[in-house]
MARFIMI-839956 format. One record per residue (C-alpha): residue number from 1; residue in one letter; x, y, z. Coordinates in nm, 2 decimals. Layout:
{seq=NUM&type=A&east=X&north=Y&up=Z}
...
//
This chain:
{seq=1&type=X&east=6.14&north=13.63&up=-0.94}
{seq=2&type=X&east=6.02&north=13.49&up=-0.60}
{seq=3&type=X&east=6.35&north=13.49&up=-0.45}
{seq=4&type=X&east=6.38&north=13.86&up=-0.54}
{seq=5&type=X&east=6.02&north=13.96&up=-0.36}
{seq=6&type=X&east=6.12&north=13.77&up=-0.10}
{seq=7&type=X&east=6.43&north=13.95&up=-0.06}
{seq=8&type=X&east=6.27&north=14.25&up=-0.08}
{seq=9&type=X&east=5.98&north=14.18&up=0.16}
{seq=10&type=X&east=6.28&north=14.06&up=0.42}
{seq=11&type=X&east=6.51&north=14.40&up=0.37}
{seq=12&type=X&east=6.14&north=14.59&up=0.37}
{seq=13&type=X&east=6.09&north=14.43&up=0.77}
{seq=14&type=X&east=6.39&north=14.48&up=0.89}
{seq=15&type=X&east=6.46&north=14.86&up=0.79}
{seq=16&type=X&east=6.13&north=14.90&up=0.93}
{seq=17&type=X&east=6.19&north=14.88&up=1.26}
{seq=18&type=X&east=6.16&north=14.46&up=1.37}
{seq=19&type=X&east=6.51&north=14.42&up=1.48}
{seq=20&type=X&east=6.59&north=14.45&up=1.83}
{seq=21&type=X&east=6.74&north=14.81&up=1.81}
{seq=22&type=X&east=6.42&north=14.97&up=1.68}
{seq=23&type=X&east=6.22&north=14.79&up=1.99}
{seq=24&type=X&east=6.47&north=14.93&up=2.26}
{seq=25&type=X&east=6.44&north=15.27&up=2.38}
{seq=26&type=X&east=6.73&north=15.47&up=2.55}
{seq=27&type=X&east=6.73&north=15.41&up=2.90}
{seq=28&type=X&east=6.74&north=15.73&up=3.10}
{seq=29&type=X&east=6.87&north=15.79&up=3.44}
{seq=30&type=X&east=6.64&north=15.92&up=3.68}
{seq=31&type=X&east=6.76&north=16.27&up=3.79}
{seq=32&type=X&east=6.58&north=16.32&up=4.12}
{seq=33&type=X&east=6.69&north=15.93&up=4.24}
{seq=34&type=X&east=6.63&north=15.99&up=4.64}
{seq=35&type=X&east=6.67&north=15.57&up=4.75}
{seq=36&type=X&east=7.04&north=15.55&up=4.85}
{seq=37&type=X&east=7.14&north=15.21&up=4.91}
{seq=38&type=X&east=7.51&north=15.16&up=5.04}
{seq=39&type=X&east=7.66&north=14.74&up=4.91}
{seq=40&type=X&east=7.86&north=14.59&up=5.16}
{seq=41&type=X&east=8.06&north=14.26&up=5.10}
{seq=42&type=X&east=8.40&north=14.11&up=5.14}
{seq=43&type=X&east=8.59&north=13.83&up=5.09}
{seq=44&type=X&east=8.68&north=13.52&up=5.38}
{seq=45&type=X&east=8.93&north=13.24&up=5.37}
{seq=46&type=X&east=9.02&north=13.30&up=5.03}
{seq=47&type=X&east=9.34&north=13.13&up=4.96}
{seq=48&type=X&east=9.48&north=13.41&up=4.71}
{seq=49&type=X&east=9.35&north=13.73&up=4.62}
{seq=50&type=X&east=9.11&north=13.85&up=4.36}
{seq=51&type=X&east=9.12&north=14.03&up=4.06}
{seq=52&type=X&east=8.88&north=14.25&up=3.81}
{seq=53&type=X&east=8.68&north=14.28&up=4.09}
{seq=54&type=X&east=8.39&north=14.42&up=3.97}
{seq=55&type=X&east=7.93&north=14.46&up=4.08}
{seq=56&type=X&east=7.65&north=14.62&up=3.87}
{seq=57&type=X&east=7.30&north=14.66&up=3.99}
{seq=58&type=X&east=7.03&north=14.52&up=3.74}
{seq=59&type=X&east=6.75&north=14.67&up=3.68}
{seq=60&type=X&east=6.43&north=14.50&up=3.50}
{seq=61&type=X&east=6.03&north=14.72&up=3.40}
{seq=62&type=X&east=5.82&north=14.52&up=3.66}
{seq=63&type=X&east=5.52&north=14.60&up=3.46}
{seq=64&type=X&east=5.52&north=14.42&up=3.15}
{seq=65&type=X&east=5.20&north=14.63&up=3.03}
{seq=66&type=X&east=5.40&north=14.88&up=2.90}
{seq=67&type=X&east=5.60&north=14.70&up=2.68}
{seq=68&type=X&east=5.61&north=14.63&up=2.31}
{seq=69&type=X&east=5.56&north=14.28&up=2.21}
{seq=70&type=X&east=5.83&north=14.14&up=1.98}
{seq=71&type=X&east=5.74&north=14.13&up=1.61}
{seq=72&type=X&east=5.65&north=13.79&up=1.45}
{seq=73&type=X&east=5.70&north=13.62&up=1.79}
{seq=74&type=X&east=5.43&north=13.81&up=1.99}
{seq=75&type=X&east=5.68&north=13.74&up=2.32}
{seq=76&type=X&east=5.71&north=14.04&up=2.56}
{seq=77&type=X&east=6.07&north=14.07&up=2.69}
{seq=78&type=X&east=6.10&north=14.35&up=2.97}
{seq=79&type=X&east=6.39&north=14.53&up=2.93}
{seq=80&type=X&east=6.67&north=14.51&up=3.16}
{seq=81&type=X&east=6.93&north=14.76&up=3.23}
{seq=82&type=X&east=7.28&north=14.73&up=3.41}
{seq=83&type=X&east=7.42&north=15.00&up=3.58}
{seq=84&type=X&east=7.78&north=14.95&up=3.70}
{seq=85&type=X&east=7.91&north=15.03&up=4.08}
{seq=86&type=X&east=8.20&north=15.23&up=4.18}
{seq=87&type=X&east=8.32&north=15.02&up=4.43}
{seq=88&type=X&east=8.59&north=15.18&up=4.73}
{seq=89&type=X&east=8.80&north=14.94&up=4.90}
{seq=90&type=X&east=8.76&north=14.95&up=5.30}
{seq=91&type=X&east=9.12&north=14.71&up=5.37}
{seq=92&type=X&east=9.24&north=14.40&up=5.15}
{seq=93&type=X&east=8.89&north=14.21&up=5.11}
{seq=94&type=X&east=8.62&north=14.43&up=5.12}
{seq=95&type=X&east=8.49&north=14.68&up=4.98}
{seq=96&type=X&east=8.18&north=14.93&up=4.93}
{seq=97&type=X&east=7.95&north=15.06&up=4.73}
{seq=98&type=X&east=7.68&north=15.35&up=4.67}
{seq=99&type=X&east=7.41&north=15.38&up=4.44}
{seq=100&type=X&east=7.04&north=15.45&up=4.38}
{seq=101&type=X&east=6.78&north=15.20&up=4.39}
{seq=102&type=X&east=6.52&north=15.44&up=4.17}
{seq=103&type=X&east=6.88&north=15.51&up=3.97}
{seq=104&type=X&east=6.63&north=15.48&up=3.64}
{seq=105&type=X&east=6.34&north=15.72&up=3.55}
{seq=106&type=X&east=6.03&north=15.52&up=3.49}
{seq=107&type=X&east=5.85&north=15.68&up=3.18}
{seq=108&type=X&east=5.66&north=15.55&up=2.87}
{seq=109&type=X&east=5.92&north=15.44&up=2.66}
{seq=110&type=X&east=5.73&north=15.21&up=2.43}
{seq=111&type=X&east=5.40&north=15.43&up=2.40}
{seq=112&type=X&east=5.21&north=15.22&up=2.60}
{seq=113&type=X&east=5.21&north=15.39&up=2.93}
{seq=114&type=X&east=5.45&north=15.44&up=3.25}
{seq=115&type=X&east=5.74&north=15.17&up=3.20}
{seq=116&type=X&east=5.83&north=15.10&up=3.62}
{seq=117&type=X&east=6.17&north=15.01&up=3.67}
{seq=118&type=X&east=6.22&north=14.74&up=3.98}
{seq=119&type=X&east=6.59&north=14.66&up=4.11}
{seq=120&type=X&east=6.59&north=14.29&up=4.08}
{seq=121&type=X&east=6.97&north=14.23&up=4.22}
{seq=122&type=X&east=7.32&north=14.33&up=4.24}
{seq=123&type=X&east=7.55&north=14.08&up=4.10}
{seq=124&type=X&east=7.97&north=14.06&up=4.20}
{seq=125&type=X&east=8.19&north=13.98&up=3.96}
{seq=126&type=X&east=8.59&north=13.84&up=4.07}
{seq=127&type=X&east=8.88&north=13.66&up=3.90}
{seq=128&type=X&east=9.16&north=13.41&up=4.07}
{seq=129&type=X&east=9.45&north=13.38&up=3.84}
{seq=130&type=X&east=9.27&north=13.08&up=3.66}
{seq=131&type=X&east=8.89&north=13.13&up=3.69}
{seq=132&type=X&east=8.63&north=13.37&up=3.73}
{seq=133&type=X&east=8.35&north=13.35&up=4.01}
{seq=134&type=X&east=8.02&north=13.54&up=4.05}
{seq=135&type=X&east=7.77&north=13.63&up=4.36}
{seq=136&type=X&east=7.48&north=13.79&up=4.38}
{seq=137&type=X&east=7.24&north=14.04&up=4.62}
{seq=138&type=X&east=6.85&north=13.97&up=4.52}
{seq=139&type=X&east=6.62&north=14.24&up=4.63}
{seq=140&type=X&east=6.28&north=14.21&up=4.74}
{seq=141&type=X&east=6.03&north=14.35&up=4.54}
{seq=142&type=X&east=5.86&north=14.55&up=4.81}
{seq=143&type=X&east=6.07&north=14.78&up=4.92}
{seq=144&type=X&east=5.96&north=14.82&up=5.24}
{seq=145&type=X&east=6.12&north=14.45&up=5.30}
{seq=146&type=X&east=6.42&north=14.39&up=5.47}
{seq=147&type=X&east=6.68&north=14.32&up=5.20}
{seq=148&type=X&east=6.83&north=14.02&up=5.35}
{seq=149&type=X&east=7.24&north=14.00&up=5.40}
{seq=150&type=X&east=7.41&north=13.69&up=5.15}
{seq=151&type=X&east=7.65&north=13.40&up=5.21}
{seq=152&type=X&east=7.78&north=13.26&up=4.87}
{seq=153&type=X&east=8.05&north=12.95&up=4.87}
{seq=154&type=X&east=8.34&north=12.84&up=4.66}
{seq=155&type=X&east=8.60&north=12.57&up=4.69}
{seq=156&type=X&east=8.94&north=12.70&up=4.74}
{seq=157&type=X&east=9.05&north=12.41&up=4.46}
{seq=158&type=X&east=8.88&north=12.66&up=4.21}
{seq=159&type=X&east=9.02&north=12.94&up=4.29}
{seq=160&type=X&east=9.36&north=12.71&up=4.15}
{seq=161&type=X&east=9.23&north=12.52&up=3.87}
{seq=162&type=X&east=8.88&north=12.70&up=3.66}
{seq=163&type=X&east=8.67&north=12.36&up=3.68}
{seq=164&type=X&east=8.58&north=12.27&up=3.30}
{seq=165&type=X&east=8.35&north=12.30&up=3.14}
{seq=166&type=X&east=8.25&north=12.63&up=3.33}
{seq=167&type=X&east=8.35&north=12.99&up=3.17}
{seq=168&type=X&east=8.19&north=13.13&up=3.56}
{seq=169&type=X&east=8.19&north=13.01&up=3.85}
{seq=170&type=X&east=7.82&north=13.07&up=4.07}
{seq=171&type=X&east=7.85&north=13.10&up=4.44}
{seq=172&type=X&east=7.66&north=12.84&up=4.64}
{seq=173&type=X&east=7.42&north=12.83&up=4.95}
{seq=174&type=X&east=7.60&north=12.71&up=5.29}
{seq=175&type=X&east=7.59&north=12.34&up=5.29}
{seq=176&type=X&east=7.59&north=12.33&up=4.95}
{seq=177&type=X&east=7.95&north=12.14&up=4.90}
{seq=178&type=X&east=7.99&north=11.82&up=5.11}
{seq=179&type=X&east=8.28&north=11.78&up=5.31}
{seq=180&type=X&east=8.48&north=11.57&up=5.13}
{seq=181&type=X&east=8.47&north=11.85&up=4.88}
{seq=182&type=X&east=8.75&north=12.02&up=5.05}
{seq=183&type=X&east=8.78&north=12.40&up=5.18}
{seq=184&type=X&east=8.58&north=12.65&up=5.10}
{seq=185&type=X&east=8.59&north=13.07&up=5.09}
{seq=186&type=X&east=8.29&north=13.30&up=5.07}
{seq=187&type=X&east=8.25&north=13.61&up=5.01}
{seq=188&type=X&east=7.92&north=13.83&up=5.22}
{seq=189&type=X&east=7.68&north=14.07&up=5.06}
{seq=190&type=X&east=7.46&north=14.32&up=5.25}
{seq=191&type=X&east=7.30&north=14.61&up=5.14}
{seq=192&type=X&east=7.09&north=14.86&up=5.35}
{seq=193&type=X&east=6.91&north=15.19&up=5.28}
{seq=194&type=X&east=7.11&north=15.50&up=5.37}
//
């Protein structure tokens, strides 16, 4: 008799809305997005070239006010969206691409007041025959500030081998590898308001 009421009090929670799906509005693109930002970045002394080359921008509500908190748990998680570039080749290792910073209209999706979406970074996503790498573009959050230009590192020996046990590959600050190491590619990020 318990474990029935039990079961029913746990099919009663979930159809009411505490899964995740009830708790996540629909995004909505922002129709009147005016910040054009043009991404920049291409690849140097790689040893092969890439595949799947791929970069999304990701977006996060900056004000956490106007969010739901999570049933049972009480945690507020601001939602994230990822909105993914068309990127243009300009020659064999670079490439471009234009988007919106305010691509996402801010609006009360949680009726709690004006959710404010924030560009938190645009994120690179490439593949060597064997392993595949990641880079990234963080924004400031004022956007008055300079968004500053990006150096990541890899070692040429991953680009042949995927180094176990890693399913990506993250990009590395100058200095990062020691010499003995052996060579290194990067790949440089920019992004300025057009």
């Amino acid at each position: 008799m318990i474990r029935h009421a039990l079961a029913a009090l746990i099919s009663a929670l979930l159809l009411s809305g505490c899964g995740r799906g009830a708790i996540e509005p629909q995004i909505e693109r922002n129709p009147a997005a005016a910040d054009a930002q043009r991404l920049d970045f291409r690849f140097e002394d790689a040893p092969g070239p890439f595949s799947k080359v791929r970069a999304e921008a990701v977006y996060r509500v900056e004000n956490e006010t106007c969010v739901k908190a999570r049933p049972f748990s009480g945690a507020v998680l601001p939602p994230e969206y990822k909105l993914d570039l068309s990127l243009k080749p300009l020659g064999e290792n670079r490439y471009e691409a234009l988007f919106h910073r305010d691509a996402l209209r801010d609006a009360d999706y949680f009726g709690q007041g004006l959710c404010r979406w924030q560009l938190q970074h645009v994120a690179i996503f490439f593949s060597s025959p064997t392993t595949d790498f990641t880079a990234a573009l963080f924004y400031p959050q004022d956007p008055a500030d300079r968004i500053e230009p990006v150096q990541s590192f890899f070692l040429h020996r991953d680009y042949f081998s995927k180094p176990e046990p890693m399913t990506l590959v993250f990009g590395e600050r100058a200095g990062f590898y020691p010499p003995g190491q052996g060579a290194q590619f990067r790949i440089a990020i920019s992004a300025e308001p057009l």
